[in-house]
C-alpha positions in Angstrom: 43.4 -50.0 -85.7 40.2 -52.6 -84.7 37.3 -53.0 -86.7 34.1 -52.9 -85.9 31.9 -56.1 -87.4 30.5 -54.0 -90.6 34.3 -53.8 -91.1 34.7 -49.8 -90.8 37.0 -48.5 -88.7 36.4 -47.2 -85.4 36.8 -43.7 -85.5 36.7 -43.3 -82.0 40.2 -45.3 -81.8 42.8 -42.1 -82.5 41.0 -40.2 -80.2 40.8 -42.5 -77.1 44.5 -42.6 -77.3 45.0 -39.0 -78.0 43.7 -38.4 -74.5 44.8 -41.0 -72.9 48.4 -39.6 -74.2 47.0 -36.4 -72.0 46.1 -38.1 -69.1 49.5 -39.5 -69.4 51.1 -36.3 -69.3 49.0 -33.9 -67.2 49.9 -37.1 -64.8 53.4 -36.6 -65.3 53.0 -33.0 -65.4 51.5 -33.2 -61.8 54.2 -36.2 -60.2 56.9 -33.4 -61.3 55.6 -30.5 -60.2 54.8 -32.3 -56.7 58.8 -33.7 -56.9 60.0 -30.0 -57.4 58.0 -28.6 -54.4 60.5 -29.3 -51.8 63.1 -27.7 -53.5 61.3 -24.6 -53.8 60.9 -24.5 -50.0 64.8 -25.4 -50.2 65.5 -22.4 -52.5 63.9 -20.4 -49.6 65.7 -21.7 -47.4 69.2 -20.8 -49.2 67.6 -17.4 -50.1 67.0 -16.6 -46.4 70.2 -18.0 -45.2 72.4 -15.7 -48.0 70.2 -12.8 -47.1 70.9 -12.8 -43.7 74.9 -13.1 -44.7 73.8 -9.7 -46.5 71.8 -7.7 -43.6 75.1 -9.3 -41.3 77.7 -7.1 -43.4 75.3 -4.3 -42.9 75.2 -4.6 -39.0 71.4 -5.3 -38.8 72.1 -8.5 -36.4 68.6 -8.5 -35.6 67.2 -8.9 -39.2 69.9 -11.3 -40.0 68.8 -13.7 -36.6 64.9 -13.2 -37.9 66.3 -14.5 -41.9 67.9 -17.1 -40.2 65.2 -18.1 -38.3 62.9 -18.2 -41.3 65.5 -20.7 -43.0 64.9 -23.2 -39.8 61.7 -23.1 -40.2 61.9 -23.6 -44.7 64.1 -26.7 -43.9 61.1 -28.5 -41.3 58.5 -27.5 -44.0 60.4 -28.5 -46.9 61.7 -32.0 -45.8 57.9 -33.0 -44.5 56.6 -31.5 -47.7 58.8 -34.1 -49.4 57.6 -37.0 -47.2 54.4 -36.1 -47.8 54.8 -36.2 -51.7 57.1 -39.2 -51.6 59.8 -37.1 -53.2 62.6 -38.0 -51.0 65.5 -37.8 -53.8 69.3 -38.2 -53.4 69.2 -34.9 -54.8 66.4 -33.1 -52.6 69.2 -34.8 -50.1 72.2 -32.9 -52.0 70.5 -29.8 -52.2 69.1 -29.7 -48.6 72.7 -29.9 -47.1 74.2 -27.2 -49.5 71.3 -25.0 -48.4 72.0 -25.5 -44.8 75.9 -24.7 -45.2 74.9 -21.5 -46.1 72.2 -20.4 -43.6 73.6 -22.9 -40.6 76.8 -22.6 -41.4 78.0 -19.2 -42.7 75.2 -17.0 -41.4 75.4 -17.5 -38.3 79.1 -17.4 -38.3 79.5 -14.1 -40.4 76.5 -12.8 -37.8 78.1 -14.0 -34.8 81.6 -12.2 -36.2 80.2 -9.3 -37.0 78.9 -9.1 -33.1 81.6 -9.6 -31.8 84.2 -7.7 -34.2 84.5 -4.1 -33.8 87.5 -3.8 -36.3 91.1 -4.7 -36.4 93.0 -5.4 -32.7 94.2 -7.9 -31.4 91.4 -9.7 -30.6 90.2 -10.7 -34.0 92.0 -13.5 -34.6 90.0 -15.1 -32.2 87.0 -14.4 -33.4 88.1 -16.0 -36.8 89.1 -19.2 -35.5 86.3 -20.0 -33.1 84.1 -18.3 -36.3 85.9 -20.8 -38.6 85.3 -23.7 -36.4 81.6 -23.4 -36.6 81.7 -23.2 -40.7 83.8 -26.3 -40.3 81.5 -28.5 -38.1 78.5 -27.6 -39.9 80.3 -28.6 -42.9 81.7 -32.2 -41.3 78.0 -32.4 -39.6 76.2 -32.2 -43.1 78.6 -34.4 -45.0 78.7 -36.8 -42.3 74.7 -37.2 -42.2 74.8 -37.4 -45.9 77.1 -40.9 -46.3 75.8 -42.4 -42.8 73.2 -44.5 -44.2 72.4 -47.2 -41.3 69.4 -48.9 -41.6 70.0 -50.5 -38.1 69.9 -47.0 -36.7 67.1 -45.3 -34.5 65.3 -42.7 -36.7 64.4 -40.8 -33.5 67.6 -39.6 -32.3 70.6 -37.7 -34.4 74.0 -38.2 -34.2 75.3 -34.8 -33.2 73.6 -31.7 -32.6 71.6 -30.7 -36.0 72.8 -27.6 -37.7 69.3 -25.8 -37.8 69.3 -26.3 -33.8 72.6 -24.8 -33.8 72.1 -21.9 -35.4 68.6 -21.9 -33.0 71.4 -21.2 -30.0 73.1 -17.9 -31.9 69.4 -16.5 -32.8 68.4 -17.6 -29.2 71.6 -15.6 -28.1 71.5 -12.4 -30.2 67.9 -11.6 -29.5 68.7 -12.1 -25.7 72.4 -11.0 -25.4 72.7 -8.9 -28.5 73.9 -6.0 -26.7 76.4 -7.8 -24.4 78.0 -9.5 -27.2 79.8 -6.8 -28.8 82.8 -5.7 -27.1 86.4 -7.0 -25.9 85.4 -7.2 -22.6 83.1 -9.7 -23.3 85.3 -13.0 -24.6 82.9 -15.2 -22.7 80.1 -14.9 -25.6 82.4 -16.9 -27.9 80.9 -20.0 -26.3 78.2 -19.9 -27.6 79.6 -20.3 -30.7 82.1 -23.0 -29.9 79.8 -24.8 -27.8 76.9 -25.8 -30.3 79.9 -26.2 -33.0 81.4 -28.7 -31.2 78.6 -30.9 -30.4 77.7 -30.6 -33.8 80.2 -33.2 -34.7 80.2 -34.9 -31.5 78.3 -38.7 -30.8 76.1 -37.1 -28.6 72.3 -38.3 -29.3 69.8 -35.5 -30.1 65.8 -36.6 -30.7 64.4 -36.0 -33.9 61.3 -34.8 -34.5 60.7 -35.8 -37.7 58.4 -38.3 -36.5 56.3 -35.3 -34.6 56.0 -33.1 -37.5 55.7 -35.6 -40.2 52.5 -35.4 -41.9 51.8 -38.9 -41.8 53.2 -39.9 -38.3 49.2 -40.1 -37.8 49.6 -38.7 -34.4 48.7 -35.2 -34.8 48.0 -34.1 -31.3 51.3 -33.8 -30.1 52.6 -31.4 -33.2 49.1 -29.5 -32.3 50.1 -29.1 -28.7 53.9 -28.0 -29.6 52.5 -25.4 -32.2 49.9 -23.7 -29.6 52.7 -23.7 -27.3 55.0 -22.2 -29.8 52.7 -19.5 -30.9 51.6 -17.8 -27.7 55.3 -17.9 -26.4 56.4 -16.3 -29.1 53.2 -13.6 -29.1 53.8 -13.3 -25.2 57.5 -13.5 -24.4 59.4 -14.3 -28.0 63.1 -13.9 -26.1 62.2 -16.2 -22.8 60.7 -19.1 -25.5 63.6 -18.9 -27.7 66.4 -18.9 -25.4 64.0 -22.0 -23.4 63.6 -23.7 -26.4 67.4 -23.4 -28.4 69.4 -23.9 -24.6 66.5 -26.5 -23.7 67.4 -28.6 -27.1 71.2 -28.2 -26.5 71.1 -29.1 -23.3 68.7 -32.2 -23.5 70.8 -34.9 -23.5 71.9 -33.6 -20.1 68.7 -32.7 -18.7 66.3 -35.9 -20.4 68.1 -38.6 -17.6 67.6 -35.8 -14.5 64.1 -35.4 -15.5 63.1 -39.1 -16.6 61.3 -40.3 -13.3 59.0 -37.3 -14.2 57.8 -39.0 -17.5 55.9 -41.4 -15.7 53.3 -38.5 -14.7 53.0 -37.5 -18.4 50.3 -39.4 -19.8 51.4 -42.5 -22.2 49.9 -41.0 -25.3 51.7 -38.0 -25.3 54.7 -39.3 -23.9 55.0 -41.9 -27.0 54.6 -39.0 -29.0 57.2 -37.3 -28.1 59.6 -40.1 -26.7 
C-alpha cells in the first residue's frame, strides 16, 4: 500500500479498490445480462413454437397458426437484439436453430397434419410422409446454415427458403384455406406443405433482411415504411397481407427478374434499402 510523504498510509487506498472491484463487477454484471437477452427472446420463441404443437393436438389450428406466428416474429427480435448487443455466440447460434426445429419444423407439421387428418383411412399415410418431409428439411435447412460458414458469401441473400418464411406459407394457408384443408377430397392442399419444404433445402437464393431490420444498418426508413405497411394490413385485411406477403416471399425468386425493369421507377434510396 503507497505512502503518503509524512509516511502514513493512505487510508483511502483499500477503498478505491473496493469499488473499483464493484465497478468491475456491476460491469460484468451488466455485459451478461445484455449476452443472455437474446436467448430469452429465443426461449419465447421455443415456448411459442411447443405451445402451438399443444393447441395443434387440441384442434384449435387457428391458435396454433397465431403461436406460430408469434415465434417468427421472437426469432427477427431476438437475432437483431443480439447484433445490437454484440452477443452473437456460437451458442445463441446453437440455441436459435433448436428453437426453430420446434416451431418451423414440428409445429407447423403436427398443425398441417392435424388439418388434414380426420382419423385412420387410407389416406393417412400420406399425410405422414409429405408431414415427415417438412420436419426433415427444416432439420437439413438448419444444420446446413449452421456449418456453411463462407465469408466470400453475399449476406443479403439465403441459401434456401428460411424456415420462419416457411412456416409464414402454412399460417398464410390456414388462416385463408383453413376450412378447405380438412377433408379427403382435398389432396391438393398437401402442396403447400411440400412445396416450401422442398425449397427449403433447395439452392434457390432468398433476400435477407437482416440488413433492413438490423438496428444498426443505419437506414431506418425502409424498416419504418415496411412496419407502417405491415400494421394497417394486418388491422385492415390480416388474411389478404399474409397470404401477399408468405406466397409473395416464396415466390420471389420467380417474380424479382419479371418485375426488375420496374425498379428503376423506385427511387435509389429505397431501392438500395431493400435491394
Amino acid at each position: 500500500m503507497p505512502s503518503s510523504p509524512s509516511g502514513h498510509r493512505r487510508p483511502q487506498t483499500r477503498r478505491t479498490a473496493t469499488v473499483e472491484f464493484v465497478r468491475g463487477s456491476v460491469r460484468g454484471s451488466r455485459r451478461r445480462a445484455l449476452a443472455t437477452l437474446p436467448s430469452l427472446f429465443t426461449l419465447a420463441n421455443m415456448l411459442c413454437g411447443f405451445a402451438a404443437i399443444l393447441v395443434s393436438i387440441r384442434g384449435e389450428h387457428t391458435l396454433a397458426a397465431v403461436l406460430i406466428g408469434l415465434s417468427v416474429l421472437f426469432d427477427i427480435t431476438d437475432g437483431a437484439v443480439a447484433r445490437l448487443v454484440g452477443a452473437v455466440t456460437p451458442f445463441g447460434l446453437q440455441f436459435d436453430s433448436l428453437a426453430d426445429l420446434v416451431s418451423f419444423g414440428l409445429a407447423p407439421a403436427l398443425l398441417a397434419f392435424t388439418l388434414f387428418s380426420e382419423g385412420r383411412d387410407e389416406w393417412d399415410p400420406l399425410g405422414w410422409v409429405v408431414c415427415f418431409l417438412w420436419v426433415a428439411c427444416a432439420a437439413i435447412r438448419l444444420a446446413r446454415f449452421n456449418v456453411t460458414i463462407d465469408p466470400t458469401a453475399d449476406k443479403r441473400y439465403f441459401i434456401g427458403l428460411p424456415s420462419p418464411g416457411a412456416a409464414g406459407v402454412v399460417l398464410a394457408s390456414v388462416f385463408a384455406f383453413g376450412d378447405a384443408m380438412q377433408g379427403r377430397d382435398r389432396l391438393w392442399v398437401l402442396l403447400v406443405v411440400a412445396v416450401p419444404a422442398l425449397l427449403m433445402v433447395s439452392n434457390v437464393r432468398f433476400r435477407s433482411f437482416r440488413s433492413l431490420v438490423s438496428p444498426k444498418s443505419g437506414k431506418p426508413y425502409g424498416l419504418i415504411a415496411t412496419a407502417v405497411l405491415l400494421v394497417v394490413g394486418f388491422a385492415l385485411v390480416p388474411v389478404v397481407t399474409g397470404c401477399l406477403l408468405a406466397y409473395g416471399y416464396l415466390f420471389a425468386p420467380v417474380l424479382v427478374p419479371v418485375f426488375a425493369p420496374l425498379a428503376r421507377l423506385v427511387p435509389a434510396r429505397v431501392r438500395e434499402a431493400l435491394l
